[in-house]
C-alpha positions in Angstrom: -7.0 31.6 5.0 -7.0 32.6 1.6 -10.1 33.1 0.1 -12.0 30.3 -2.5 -12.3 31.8 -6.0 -15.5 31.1 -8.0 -15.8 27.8 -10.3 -15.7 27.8 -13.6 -13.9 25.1 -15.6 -13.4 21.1 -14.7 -13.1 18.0 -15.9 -14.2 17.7 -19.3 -15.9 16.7 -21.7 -20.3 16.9 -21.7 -22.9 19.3 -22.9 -25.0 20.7 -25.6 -22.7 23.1 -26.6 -19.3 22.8 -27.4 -17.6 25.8 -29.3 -14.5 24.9 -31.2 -13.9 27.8 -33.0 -13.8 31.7 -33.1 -14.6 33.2 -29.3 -18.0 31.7 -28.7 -19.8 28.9 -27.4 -22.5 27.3 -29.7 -25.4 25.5 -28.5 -26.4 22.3 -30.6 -27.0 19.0 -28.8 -24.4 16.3 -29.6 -26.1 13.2 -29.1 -26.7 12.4 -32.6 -29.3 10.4 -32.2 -29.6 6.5 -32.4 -27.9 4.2 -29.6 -24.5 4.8 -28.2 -21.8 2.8 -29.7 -20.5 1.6 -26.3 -22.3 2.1 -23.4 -19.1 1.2 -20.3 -16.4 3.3 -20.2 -13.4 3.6 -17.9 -11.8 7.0 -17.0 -8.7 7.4 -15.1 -8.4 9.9 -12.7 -6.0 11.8 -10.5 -6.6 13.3 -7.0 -6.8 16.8 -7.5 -9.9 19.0 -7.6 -9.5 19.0 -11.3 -11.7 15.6 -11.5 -14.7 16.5 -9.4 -16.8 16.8 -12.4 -16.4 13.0 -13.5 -17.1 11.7 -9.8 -20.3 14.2 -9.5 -21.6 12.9 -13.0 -21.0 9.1 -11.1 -22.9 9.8 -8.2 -25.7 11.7 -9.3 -26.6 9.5 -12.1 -25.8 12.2 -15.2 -23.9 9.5 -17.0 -26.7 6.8 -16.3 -29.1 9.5 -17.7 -26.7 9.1 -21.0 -26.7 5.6 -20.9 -23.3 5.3 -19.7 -21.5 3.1 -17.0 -18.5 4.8 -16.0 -15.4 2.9 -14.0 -13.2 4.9 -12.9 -9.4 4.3 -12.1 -7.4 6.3 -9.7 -3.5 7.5 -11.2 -1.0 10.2 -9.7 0.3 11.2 -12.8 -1.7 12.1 -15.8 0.8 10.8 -18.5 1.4 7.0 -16.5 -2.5 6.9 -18.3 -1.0 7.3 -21.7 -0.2 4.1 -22.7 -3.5 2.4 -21.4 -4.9 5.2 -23.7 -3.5 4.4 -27.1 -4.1 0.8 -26.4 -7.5 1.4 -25.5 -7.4 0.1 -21.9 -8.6 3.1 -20.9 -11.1 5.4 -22.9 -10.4 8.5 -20.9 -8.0 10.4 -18.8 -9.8 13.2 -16.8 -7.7 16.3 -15.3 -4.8 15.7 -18.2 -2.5 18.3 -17.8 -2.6 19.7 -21.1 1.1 21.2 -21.5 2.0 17.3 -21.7 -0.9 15.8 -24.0 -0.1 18.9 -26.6 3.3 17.6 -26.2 2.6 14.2 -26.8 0.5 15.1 -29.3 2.9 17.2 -31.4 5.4 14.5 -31.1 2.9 12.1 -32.6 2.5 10.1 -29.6 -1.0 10.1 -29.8 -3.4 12.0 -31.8 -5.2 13.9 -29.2 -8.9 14.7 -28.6 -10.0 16.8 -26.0 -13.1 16.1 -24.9 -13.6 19.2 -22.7 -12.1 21.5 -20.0 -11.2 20.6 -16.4 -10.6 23.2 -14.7 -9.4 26.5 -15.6 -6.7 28.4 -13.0 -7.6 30.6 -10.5 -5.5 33.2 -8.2 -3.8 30.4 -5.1 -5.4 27.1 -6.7 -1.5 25.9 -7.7 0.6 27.9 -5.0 4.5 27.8 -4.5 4.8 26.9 -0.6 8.1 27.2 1.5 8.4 26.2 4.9 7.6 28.8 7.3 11.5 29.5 8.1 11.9 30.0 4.3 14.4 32.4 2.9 12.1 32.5 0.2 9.8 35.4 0.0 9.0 36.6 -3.3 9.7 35.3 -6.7 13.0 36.6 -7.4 14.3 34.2 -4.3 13.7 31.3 -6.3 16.5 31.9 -8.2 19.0 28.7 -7.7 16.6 26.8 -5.2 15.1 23.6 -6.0 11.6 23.5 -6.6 9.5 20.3 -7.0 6.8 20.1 -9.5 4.4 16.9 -10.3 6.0 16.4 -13.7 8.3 18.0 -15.7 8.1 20.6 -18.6 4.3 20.6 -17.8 1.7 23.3 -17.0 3.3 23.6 -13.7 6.8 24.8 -15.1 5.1 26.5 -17.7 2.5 28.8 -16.0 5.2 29.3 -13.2 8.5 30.4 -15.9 5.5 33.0 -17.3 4.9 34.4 -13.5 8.6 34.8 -12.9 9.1 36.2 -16.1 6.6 39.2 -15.5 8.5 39.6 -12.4 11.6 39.9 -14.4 13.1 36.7 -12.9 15.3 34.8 -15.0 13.4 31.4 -14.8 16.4 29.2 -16.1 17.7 29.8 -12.7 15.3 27.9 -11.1 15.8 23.9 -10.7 12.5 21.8 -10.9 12.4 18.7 -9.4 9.8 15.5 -10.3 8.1 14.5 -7.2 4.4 13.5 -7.3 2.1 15.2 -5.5 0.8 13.4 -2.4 5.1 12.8 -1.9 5.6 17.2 -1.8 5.0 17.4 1.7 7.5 14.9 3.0 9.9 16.4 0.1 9.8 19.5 1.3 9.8 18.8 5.1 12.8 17.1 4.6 14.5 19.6 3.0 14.8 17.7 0.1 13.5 20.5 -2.1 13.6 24.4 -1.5 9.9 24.7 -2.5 6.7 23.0 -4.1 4.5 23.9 -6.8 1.7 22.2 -5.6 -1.9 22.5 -6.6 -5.8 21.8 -4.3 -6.4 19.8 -2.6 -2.8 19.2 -1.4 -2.1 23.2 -1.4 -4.4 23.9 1.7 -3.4 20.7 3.4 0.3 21.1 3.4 -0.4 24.5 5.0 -2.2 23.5 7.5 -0.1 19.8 8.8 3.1 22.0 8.1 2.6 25.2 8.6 3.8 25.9 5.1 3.7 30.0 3.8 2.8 31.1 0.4 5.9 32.4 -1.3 4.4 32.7 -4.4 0.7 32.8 -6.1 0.5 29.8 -8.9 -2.5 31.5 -10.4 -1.3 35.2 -10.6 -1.3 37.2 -14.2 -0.5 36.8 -17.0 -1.8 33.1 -16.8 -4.7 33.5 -14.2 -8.2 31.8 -15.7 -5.6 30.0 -18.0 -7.1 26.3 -19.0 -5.1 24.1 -17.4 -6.4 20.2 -17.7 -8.9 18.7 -18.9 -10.9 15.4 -20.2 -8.9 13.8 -23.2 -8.9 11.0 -25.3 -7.7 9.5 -28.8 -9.0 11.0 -32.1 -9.1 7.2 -32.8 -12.2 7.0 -30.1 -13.9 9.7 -31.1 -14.2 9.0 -34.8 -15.4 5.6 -33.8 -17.3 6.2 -30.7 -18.9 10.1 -31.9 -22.3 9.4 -29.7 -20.5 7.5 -26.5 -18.1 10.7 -26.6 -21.0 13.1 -26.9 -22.8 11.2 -24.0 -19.6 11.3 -21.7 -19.2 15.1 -23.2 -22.9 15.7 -22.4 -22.4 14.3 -18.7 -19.3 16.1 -18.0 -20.7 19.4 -18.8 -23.8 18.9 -16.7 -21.7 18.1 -13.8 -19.2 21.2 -14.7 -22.4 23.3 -14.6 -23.6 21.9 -11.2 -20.1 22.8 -9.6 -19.4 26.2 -11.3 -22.4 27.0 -9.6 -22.8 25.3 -6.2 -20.1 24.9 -3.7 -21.3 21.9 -1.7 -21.6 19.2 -4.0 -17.6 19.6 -4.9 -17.1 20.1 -0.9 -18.7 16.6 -0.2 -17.3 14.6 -2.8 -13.7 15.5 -2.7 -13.1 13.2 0.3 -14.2 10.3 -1.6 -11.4 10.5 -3.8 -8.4 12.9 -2.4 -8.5 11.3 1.0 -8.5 15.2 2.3 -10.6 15.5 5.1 -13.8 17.5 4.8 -13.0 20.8 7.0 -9.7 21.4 4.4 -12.6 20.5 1.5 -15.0 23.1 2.5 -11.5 25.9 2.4 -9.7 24.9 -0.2 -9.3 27.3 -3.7 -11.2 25.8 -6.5 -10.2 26.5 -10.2 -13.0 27.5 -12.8 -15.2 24.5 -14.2 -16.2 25.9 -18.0 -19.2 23.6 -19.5 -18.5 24.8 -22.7 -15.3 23.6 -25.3 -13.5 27.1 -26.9 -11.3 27.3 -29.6 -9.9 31.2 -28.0 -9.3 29.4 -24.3 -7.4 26.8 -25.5 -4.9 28.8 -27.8 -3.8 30.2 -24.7 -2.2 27.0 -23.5 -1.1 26.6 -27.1 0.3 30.5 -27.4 2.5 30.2 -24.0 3.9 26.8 -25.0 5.2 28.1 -28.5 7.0 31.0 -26.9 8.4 28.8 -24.4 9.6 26.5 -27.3 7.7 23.4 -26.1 6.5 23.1 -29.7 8.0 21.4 -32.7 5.2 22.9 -34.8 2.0 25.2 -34.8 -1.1 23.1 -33.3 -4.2 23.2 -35.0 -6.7 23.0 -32.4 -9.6 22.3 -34.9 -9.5 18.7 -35.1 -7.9 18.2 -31.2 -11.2 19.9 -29.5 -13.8 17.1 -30.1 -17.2 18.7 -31.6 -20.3 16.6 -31.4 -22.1 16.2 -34.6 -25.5 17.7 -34.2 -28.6 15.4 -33.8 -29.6 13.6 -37.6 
């Protein structure tokens, strides 16, 4: 069983201290004072570990404590959320991968905000699983063999093409395939594709209904503690909602601190949401939850994606990390 890593980074977007610049993490409260200027939000959501912090902030009242009511609507794929965003259907999308909101953000899609981390990756939380008769062993196998990832060109591809890279593998050899998570398993017992890059909860599952092997470790350097989703939302909402975003922002980070640093509230909740059952919850790999925005963390995600060439133009993360005006 491989072994849980310690929590650090999830779901964003809440706290007193949100650091958007140089290598530190300031402290000043971002209420602002005053009443919020909305007080029901809707967040959607995918499956994945990523989101615990916006479901532990529901049931333990943190975003009540803001003055928040907080609906929350299940999606599989972060970007099917995009649309509802711009229009304003939906006020946030929690565990946004950020590979495609950069994207759509440097293509002018959407002017992003990002409210705060999700979760930050961690050695096995995204593995590449094989079936246990695989050919595939190490890295270099995956060479001309089909590999399904959730979406395409995302974090997935682009933390994977820097692992084979470092392992001097020629990455443009390898063939992704779209399939959503909770559709990998079947995918890849049906031989459909070679491999899946899949990430917890469904990692640790798939193992144990298939008897699926490691092949290779998602969360190995050079992008190990790399951010890798987070809580977003339109610059649009934050300029005209600053003290409903600092609430949320406040909330988030609470409930990012509660899970960096107890196990059992993320173990209980993720079968409320994930449909895993709770033995695979209490083994599976969680990523880092950070309560804190960075400017240094960030331009990680934004340094890999450049070389790769999945940016038109150099991203200013000043005005895309959301920073909470401090109290009048």
């Amino acid at each position: 069983m491989r072994k849980s890593l310690r929590l650090t980074a999830l779901l964003g977007a809440v706290a007193l201290t949100v650091a958007v610049s140089g290598c530190s993490d300031s402290g000043e409260s971002s209420s602002g004072g005053g009443s919020l200027e909305m007080d029901t939000m809707t967040v959607a959501a995918l499956p994945l570990a990523d989101n615990v912090a916006v479901y532990i902030a529901q049931k333990e009242g943190l975003f009540e404590d803001e003055g928040l009511k907080v609906q929350i609507k299940p999606v599989q794929q972060s970007t099917q959320a995009i649309p509802a965003l711009v229009k304003g259907d939906v006020n946030v999308i929690a565990g946004a991968n950020y590979v495609s909101f950069l994207q759509a953000n440097d293509k002018g899609t959407v002017k992003l905000s990002v409210l705060a981390e999700g979760a930050s990756l961690t050695s096995h939380f995204m593995d590449v699983l094989v079936m246990p008769d695989s050919e595939i062993k190490t890295p270099r196998d995956l060479e001309g063999k089909k590999v399904a990832v959730n979406l395409l060109n995302n974090v997935q591809t682009l933390t994977l093409n820097a692992i084979l890279k470092a392992n001097n593998v020629n990455a443009a050899e390898v063939e992704y395939v779209q399939v959503p998570f909770p559709q990998m398993a079947a995918a890849l017992e049906r031989g459909q594709v070679d491999a899946i890059h899949a990430v917890e909860p469904f990692t640790t599952d798939i193992q144990k209904r298939l008897g699926a092997r490691v092949a290779v470790d998602g969360g190995a350097e050079p992008v190990t503690n790399l951010p890798i989703s987070g809580f977003v939302t339109t610059r649009d909402f934050t300029q005209k909602n600053p003290k409903t975003a600092a609430a949320f922002q406040r909330a988030i980070f609470a409930a990012q601190q509660r899970a960096s640093t107890d196990r059992e509230p993320v173990e209980k909740i993720l079968p409320s949401y994930t449909k895993i059952d709770g033995r695979v919850a209490s083994v599976i790999t969680l990523p880092g939850y950070p309560s804190t925005l960075t400017t240094n963390r960030m331009q990680r995600v934004v340094d890999l994606m450049t070389v790769a060439g999945m940016l038109k133009q150099k991203t200013d993360l000043k005005p895309v990390l959301f920073q909470a005006l401090p109290p009048s």
